[in-house]
N, C-alpha and C positions, 0 to 999 in steps of 0.2 A: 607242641602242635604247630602245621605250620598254616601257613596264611589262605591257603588253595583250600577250605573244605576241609579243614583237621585231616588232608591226608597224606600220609610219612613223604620225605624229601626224594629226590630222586637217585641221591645215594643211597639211602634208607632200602628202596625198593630194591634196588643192584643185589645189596648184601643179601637178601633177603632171597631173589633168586638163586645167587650164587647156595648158600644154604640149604634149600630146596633141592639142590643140585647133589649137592656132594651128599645129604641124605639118599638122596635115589642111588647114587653108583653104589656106597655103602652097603644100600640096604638088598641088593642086587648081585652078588659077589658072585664070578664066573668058579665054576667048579671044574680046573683043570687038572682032576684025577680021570675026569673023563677022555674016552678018545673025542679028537678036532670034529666027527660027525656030531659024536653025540653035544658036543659041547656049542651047537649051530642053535638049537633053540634057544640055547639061554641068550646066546648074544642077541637072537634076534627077541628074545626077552627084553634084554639089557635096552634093543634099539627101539622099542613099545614103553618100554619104560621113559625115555629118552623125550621121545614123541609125546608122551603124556605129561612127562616134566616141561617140554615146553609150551603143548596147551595150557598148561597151569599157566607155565608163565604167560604166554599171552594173555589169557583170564584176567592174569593179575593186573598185567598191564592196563587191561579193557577197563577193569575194574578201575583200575587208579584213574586213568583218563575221563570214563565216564561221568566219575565225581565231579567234574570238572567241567559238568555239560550247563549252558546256557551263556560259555561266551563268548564270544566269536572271535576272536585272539587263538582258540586251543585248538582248532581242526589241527593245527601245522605242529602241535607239542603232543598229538596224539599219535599222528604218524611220525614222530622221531622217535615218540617211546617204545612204538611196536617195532621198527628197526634196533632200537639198542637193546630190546628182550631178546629178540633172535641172534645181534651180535652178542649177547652175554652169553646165550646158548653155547653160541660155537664155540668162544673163548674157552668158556667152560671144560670144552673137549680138550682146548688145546694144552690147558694149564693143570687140569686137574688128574692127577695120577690114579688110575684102574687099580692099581695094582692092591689086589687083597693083601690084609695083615696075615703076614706068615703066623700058622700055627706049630709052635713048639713041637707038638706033638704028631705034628705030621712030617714024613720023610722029606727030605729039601730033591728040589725038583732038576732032572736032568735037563742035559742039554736040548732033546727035543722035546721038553711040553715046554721049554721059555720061550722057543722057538714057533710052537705050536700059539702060545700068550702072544707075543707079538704080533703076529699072523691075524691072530682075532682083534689085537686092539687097532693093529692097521685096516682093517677090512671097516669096524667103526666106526673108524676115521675118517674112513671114503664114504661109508654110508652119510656121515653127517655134513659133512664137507659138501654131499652131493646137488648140483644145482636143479630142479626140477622146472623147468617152463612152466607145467600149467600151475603147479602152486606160487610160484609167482604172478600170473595170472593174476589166480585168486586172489594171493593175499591183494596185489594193486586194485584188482574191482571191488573188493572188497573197500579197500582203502576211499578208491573213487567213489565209490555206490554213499560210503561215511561221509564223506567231505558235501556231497552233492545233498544227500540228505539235511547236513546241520545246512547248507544254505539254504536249501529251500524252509526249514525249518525256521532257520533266522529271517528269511525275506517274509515268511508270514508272519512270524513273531512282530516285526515291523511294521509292517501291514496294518496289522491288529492293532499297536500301539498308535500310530498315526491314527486310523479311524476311531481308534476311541478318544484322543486327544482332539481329533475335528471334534466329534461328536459331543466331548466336552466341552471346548467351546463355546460350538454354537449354543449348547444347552445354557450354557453360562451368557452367552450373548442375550437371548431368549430372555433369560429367565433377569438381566440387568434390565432389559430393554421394555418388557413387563412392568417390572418395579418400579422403571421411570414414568411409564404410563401410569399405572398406578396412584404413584406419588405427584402425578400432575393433576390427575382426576381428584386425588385427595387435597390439593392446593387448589384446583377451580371451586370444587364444592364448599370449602373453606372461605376462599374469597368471596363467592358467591353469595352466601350465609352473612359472611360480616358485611358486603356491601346490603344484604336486604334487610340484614338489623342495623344498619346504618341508616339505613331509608326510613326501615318504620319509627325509628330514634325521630330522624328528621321532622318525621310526621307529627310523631306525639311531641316534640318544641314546638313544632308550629302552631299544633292545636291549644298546647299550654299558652303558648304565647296571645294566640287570637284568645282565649280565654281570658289570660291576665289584662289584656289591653279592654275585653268589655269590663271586664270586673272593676277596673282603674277607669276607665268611661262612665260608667255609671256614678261611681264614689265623685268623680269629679264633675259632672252634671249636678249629682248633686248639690257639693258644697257650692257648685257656681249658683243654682238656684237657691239655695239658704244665703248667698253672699248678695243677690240682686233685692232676695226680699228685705232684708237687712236696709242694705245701701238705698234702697226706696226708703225706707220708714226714713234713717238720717238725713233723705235728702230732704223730704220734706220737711223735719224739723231743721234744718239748715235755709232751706226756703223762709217757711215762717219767722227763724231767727235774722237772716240777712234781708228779710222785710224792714223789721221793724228799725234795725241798724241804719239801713240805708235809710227810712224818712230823719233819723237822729243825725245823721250824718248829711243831709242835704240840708239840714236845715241851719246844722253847722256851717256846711259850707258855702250858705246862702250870707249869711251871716258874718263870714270870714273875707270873704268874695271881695264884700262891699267894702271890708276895712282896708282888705290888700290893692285891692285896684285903685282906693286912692293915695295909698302910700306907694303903688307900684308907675304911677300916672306921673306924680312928682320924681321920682328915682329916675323915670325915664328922659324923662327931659334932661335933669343933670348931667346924667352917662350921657346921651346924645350930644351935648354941647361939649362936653369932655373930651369925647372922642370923635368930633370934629376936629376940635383944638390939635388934639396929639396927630390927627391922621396929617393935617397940614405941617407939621413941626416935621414929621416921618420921612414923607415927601420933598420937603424941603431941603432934608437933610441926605437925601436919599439922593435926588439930585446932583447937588454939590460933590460927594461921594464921585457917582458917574461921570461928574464931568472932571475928575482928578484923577483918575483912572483912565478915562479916553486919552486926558492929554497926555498921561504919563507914558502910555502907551503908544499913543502917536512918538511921542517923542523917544521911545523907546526904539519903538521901528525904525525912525526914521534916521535914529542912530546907525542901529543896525545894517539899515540898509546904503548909510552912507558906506559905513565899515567895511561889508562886503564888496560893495562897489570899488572904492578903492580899492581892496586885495584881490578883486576880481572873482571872486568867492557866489555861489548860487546853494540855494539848498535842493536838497534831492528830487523833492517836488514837484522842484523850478525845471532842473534839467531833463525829469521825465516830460513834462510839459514843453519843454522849447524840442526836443528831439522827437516827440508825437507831434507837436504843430509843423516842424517840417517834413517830416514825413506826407503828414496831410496837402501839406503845399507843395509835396512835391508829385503827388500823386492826381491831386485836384490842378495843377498849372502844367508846368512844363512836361509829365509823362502825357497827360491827357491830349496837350496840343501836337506833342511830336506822334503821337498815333491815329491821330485825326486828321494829317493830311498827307497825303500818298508821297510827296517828296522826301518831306521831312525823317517820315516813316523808312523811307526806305536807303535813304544816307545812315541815316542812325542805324538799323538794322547792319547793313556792311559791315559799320565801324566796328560794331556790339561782337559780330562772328571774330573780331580780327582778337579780342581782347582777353577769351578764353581760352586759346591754344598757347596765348605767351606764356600765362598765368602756370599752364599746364608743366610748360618745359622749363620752370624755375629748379635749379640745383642749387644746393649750399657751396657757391661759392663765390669771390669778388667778383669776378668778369660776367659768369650767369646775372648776376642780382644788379651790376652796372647794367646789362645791355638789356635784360628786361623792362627795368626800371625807365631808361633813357626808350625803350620804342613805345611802351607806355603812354608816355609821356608825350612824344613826338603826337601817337595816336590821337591824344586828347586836347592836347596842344599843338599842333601842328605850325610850320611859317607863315600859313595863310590862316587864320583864326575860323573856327568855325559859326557857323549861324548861333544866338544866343539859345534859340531855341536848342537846340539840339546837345550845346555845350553840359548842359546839366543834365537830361538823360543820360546822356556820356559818361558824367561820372556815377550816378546812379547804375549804370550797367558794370562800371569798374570795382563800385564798392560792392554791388551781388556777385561777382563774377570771383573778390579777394574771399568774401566771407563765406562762399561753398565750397573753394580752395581750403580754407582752414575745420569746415564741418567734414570732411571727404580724406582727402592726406593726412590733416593733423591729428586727427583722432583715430590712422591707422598707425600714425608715428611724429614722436611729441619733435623727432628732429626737422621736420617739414614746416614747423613755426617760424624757424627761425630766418631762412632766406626771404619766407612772406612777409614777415614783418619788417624787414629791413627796405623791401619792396617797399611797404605801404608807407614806411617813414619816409622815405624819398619822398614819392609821389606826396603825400601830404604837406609836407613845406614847398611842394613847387607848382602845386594846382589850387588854383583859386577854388574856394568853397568846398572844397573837397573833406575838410575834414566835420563841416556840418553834416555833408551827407550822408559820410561815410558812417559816425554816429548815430545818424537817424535808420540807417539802415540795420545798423547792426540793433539796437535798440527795437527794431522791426521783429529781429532773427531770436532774439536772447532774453525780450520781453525787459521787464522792471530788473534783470541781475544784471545788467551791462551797466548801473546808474552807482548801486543798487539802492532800491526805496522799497515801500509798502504799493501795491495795485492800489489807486483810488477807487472809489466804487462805481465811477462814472466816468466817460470820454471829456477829454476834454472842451468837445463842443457839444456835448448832450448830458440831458439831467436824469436819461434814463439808466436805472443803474445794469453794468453785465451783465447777461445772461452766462451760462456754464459755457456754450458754444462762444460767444464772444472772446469771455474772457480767457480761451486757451487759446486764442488764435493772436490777442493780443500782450500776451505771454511768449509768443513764439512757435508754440505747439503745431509739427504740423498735420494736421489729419487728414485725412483724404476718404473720399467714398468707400474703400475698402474695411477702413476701422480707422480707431486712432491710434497717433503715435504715443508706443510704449515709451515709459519714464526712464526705461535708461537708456534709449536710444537717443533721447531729448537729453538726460546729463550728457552724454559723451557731446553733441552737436555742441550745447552751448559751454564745454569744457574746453571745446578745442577751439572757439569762433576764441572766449578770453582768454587763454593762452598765448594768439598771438595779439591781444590788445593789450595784456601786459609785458610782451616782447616790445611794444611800442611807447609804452608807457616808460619804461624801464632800461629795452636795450640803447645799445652805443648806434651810433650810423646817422644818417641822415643829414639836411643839409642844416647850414648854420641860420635859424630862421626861426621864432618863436612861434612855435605850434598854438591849433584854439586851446580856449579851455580844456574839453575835453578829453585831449592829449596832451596836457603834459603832463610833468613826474609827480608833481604834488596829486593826482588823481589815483596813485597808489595810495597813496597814506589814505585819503579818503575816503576809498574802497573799502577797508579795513574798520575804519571808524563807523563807519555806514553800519556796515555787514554785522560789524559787532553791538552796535548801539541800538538799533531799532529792527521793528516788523520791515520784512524783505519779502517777496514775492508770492503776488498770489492771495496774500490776506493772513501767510502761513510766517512763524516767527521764521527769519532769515537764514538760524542757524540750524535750526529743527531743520532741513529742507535737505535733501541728498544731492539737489544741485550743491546746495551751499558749499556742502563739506569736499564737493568734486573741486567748485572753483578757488577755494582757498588752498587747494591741494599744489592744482597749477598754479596760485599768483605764488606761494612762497616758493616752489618748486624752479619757479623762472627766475624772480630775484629778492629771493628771503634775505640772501647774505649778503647784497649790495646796500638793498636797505637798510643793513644794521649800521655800516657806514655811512649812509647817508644820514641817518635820523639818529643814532645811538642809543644810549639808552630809554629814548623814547620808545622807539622801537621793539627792544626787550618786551615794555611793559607792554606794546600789541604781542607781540610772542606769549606773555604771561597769559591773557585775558583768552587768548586763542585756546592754547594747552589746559585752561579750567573747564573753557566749553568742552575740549576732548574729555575729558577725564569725568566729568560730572553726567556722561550720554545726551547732555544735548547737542550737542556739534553734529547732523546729520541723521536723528532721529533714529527709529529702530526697522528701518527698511535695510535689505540684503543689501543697498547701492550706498546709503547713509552709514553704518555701520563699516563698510569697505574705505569708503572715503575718509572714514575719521579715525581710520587706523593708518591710513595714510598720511595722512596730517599729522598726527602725533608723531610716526619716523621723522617726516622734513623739519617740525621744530627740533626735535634732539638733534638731527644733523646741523640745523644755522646754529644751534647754541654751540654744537662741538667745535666746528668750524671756526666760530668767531673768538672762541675761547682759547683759541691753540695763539 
């Protein structure tokens, strides 16, 4: 069986009419004893025969095709099958021999009935052969009318199946869509349910509970009042008992009283003269103490103070103190007098304009740093000497004028240090007082880290201690009406003002002339000694401080590695002492600007140690 509907292949069908065929001519046999008239029916027998063998076959083919109905692929294998039944027909003719089985018994046939034979099977030939228009026709509206009907047949086929697939669907939409409502209404009443047997739960705890709490109210009223009638009865016998106790007992100690006070009367006196004795012996000795101590101490000091003297030596204290008294003196005398009177004022003002543009057009090189230095100089010292007055605001304009120079350039660029400071070393060995001021100034700008020491708690001419606002102002801080100055804008300023104070400290140049205290070389080491040894700025430990860790960054950064030549191994062990504070997080505390700084510090030692090592 084949695959189309169990029905036979399409070779199958072929044989099949072929078959049908060659029974029909068979069975059909022309009688050519007859004459060519009479022998006209049978052929047109033969050709009704012929016609009916190919209705069959069409039939067959309809049949075969039909089987086949429902799918839309076969309109086009239904009209080739009825073309190849009509071409099997014809073939049929053309292949298949008419010619009847000669009978034995019948006489063999002259030249004109084969003749007459041929005649009819050509005339056949033509008949079948023959094309007729309107059966063509036919068969094609036919064909057409089939083909047009499966479409329409298939387009409502379609039709149908699409509408009932909607209609599915939706039915199925419908009927999901139901179910969720449903099952929602069946989850609200659910919830519903369990939150109002939740509720009533609620209730019935509460009511149990207001229940349990009178029930345990009363139980405990109770026992309180079986506990107070109790505790009455005992108090009274404890009454009555602590009666009778107490007359045995006063009477005792009426009794006892009078033996103690006079044995206590006699003791008293003893101990009194006792310890009059000892308080004098105490005192006496207490004294003497004090006064070995004062002297020791005077003497100690006064050692000290020779000590220092000679070496020329001040403590930290000392030097914040002398650099705040001038300041004060210089701001209470000779600033005060040269603005108070319109001459003075205004000589001084001229000079002051001429002394920031020099400052300005400083380059790093010999000739710039001679010839600024030398009109400087000229300015403040001139052939003709200036008024006294005026000489020291002069330099007070000179020393604000170097140290904005270094808060402004230096701390956009560390090489802008260097030609200033070469400046200031000049001028400081060639201008009288010049390097008090210039100290007290900068001490003004840098607060307690230009020295550096601990903030006192108080001015030095007042016992009032800082306020917040005071004490940043005399810290250096500068704030103005708009806010205050951010902390790192205050490191960088006073990073750049001691950058070049250790340029000066430090560097080569200047004239042949022994600088104050302030400036000179030994005020490196002491820097370090300070910085590392005690409370530095503010009330805050020195190295805890992000200033700190900026300024040590600069003084080794200017002359880590000169100083190891200078001081030596001494030196090192400030290197060592530096590098524990790095490494231990106190160097610079845990601010973004502290933490910055002390990783900087940490590179500059391993760079002086490499350096010095090679």
């Amino acid at each position: 069986m084949s695959a189309n509907g169990g029905q036979p292949p399409e070779s199958q069908q072929r044989a099949a009419l072929d078959h049908d065929f060659y029974d029909e001519i068979q069975c059909t046999p022309f009688d050519f004893s007859q004459p060519r008239a009479n022998r006209l029916p049978d052929a047109i027998y033969f050709t009704e025969n012929c016609e009916a063998t190919s209705a069959k076959t069409a039939s067959f083919s309809c049949s075969a095709g039909g089987s086949t109905s429902g799918s839309e692929n076969e309109d086009s294998e239904l009209v080739s099958e009825e073309s190849e039944a009509g071409d099997a027909l014809t073939n049929a003719f053309k292949y298949v021999s008419i010619s009847p089985t000669r009978n034995p018994l019948r006489p063999r046939q002259n030249q004109l009935e084969v003749r007459q034979a041929e005649d009819t099977v050509a005339a056949i030939r033509l008949h079948t052969r023959h094309n007729d228009p309107y059966e063509d026709w036919e068969k094609r509206t036919r064909r057409e009318a089939f083909r047009t009907a499966r479409k329409v047949q298939t387009e409502n086929l379609l039709a149908l199946h699409d509408t009932q697939s909607s209609q599915s669907k939706t039915q199925t939409s419908y009927l999901l869509h139901r179910s969720a409502a449903i099952d929602q209404q069946i989850k609200q009443h659910i919830a519903a349910r369990k939150a109002q047997l939740a509720r009533e739960e609620e209730e019935l705890r509460r009511r149990w509970a207001l229940y349990q709490k009178d029930i345990w109210a009363r139980v405990e009223n109770g026992i309180k009042w079986e506990e107070s009638r109790v505790q009455a009865e005992i108090e009274v016998e404890r009454k009555k008992r602590e009666e009778v106790e107490k007359k045995q007992r006063e009477e005792e100690a009426k009794r006892r009283l009078a033996e103690e006070k006079k044995k206590a009367e006699a003791d008293r006196k003893q101990q009194e003269e006792e310890a009059i004795r000892k308080e004098k012996e105490r005192e006496e000795q207490q004294r003497i103490q004090e006064e070995e101590v004062v002297k020791a101490r005077k003497v100690a000091e006064q050692a000290e103070a020779e000590e220092r003297k000679a070496l020329g030596l001040t403590t930290a204290d000392e030097d914040w103190r002398s650099a705040r008294a001038m300041l004060k003196q210089l701001k209470s005398g000779p600033m005060k007098n040269v603005k108070s009177q319109k001459q003075l004022k205004s000589t001084w003002s001229a000079l002051r304009r001429q002394i920031t543009p020099k400052i300005g057009q400083l380059t790093n090189d010999a000739q710039s740093i001679n010839l600024i230095s030398s009109q400087l100089h000229s300015l403040a010292m001139p052939p003709t000497p200036h008024p006294d007055e005026i000489y020291i605001p002069l330099l007070s304009s000179l020393a604000k004028a170097i140290l904005l120079q270094a808060e402004t350039e230096v701390t956009a660029s560390k090489a802008a240090a260097i030609p200033l400071a070469q400046v200031t070393k000049n001028l400081l060995g060639t201008l009288p007082h010049f390097d008090d001021v210039l100290f007290a100034k900068l001490v003004q700008r840098v607060g307690t880290w230009g020295i550096p020491t601990a903030m006192p708690a108080t001015d030095i001419d007042s016992t009032v201690p800082f306020d917040e606002d005071g004490l940043r102002k005399v810290m250096g801080y500068r704030d103005s009406e708009s806010g205050r100055e951010a902390q790192s804008d205050y490191v960088q300023r006073v990073a750049g003002i001691m950058r070049v104070y250790f340029l000066v400290l430090m560097g080569s140049g200047g004239v042949d002339r022994p600088l104050g205290k302030s400036w000179q070389t030994q005020r490196y080491w002491a820097f370090f000694a300070r910085m590392l040894g005690g409370s530095v700025g503010g009330g805050s430990s020195g190295v805890e401080s992000a200033v700190a860790a900026e300024i040590l960054f600069a003084a080794l950064e200017v002359a880590g590695i000169q100083a190891a030549h200078n001081w030596g191994n001494q030196w090192i062990k400030v290197l060592g002492l530096t590098y524990e504070a790095v490494h231990s997080g106190k160097l610079g505390g845990n601010t973004p600007e502290g933490k910055a700084g002390r990783v900087r510090v940490q590179l500059e030692i391993e760079r002086i140690i490499k350096a010095i090592s090679q």
